[in-house]
C-alpha positions, 0 to 999 in steps of 0.5 A: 880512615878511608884510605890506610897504608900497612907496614907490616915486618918480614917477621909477621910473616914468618910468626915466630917460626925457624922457617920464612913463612907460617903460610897459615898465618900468612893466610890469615893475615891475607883474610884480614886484609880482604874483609876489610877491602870488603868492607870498603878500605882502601889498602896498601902494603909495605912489607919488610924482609927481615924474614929472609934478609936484612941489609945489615947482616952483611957484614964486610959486603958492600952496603949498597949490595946488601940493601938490594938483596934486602929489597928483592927479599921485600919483592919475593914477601910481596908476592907471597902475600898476594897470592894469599890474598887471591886464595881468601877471595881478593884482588892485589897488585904487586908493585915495585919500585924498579922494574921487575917485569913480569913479575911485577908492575913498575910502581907509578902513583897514578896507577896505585891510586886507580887500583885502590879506587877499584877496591885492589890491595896494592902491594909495594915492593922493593922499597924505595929502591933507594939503599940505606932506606928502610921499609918504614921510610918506603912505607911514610912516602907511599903513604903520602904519594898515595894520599892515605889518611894514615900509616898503621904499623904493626909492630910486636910491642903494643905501645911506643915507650920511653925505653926498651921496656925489657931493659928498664923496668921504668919505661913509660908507656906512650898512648900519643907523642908528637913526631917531634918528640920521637926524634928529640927522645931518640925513640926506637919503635920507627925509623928516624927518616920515617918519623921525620918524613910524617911530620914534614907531610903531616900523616899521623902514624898508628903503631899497634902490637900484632899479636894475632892478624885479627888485630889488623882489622881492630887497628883499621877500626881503631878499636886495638890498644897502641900509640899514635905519632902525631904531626905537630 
């Protein structure tokens, strides 16, 4: 893999902590992502909010309304890494799907892929703009529209199962399943419009377990345990 988009949760950012932000953490995760810029990969990042806000906790509100609130919380997380990433020593560009002058660019492909040619991180924020889309879905289709090799996902389980193996003692752990076979086994670990949409456009699919940020470069090398969605 040369070019790799990373799907990272709101609450990777938040390690496990009462508060919106671990900055140390959040620190670490950025020098991560510089080391491997330096090392000549080419990053995107789809961040989610679940960190500060999430559509469904809406309650009674009008659904549309409580998804845009979730994609400007993706915004505010883009920003936050970015400025991590100037202070480990790296150059990233936040974009957003809608325009959110000055403190974003306006998200254009053409532009995105000049920036990873130069060696920029490029961040994108605010989903799709689209509500009832998730940052997974957001995350398959820049993934595509950027041309990447694949889409890693760090997630806090290391393996797709079978079921929640925290509930069912039997799960069976998945090392590769085909993006078919997630659908047709109703499987948990990725949105259903994501999976669909990497089979449709045949991008393979890395979920990894996050456990510290290290691993986010061990993924990029394929040297961390996880599961791999392939297209059929």
């Amino acid at each position: 893999m040369k070019r790799v988009l990373l799907k990272l949760s709101g609450e990777a950012l938040a390690g496990g902590t009462d508060d919106i932000y671990d900055v140390s953490l959040v620190d670490r995760i950025a020098e991560s992502l510089v080391t491997l810029s330096g090392e000549g990969y080419e990053l995107a990042v789809v961040v989610g909010a679940g960190n500060i806000w999430r559509g469904r906790q809406g309650g009674d509100m009008d659904r549309v309304s409580a998804d845009r609130m979730g994609m400007l919380a993706t915004v505010i997380n883009s920003i936050c890494l970015s400025e991590a990433v100037a202070r480990a020593g790296g150059s990233a560009k936040v974009m957003t799907s809608v325009p959110m002058a000055p403190f974003a660019e306006s998200y254009s492909s053409d532009t995105a892929k000049r920036y990873l040619d130069e060696g920029k991180i490029v961040i994108f924020g605010a989903g799709l703009g689209i509500p009832f889309l998730s940052t997974d879905t957001a995350g398959a289709v820049r993934a595509a529209e950027i041309s990447a090799d694949a889409m890693l996902m760090a997630k806090n389980v290391d393996y797709v199962y079978t079921d929640d193996p925290r509930k069912n003692p039997d799960a069976k752990r998945l090392c590769e399943v085909r993006a078919s076979e997630v659908l047709a086994m109703n499987l948990k670990a990725i949105d259903a419009t994501a999976t669909a949409f990497c089979l449709s456009t045949g991008m393979p699919i890395r979920i990894f377990g996050m456990k510290n940020p290290e691993d986010i470069i061990r993924a990029v090398h394929g040297d961390v345990a996880g599961t791999v969605i392939t297209p059929n």
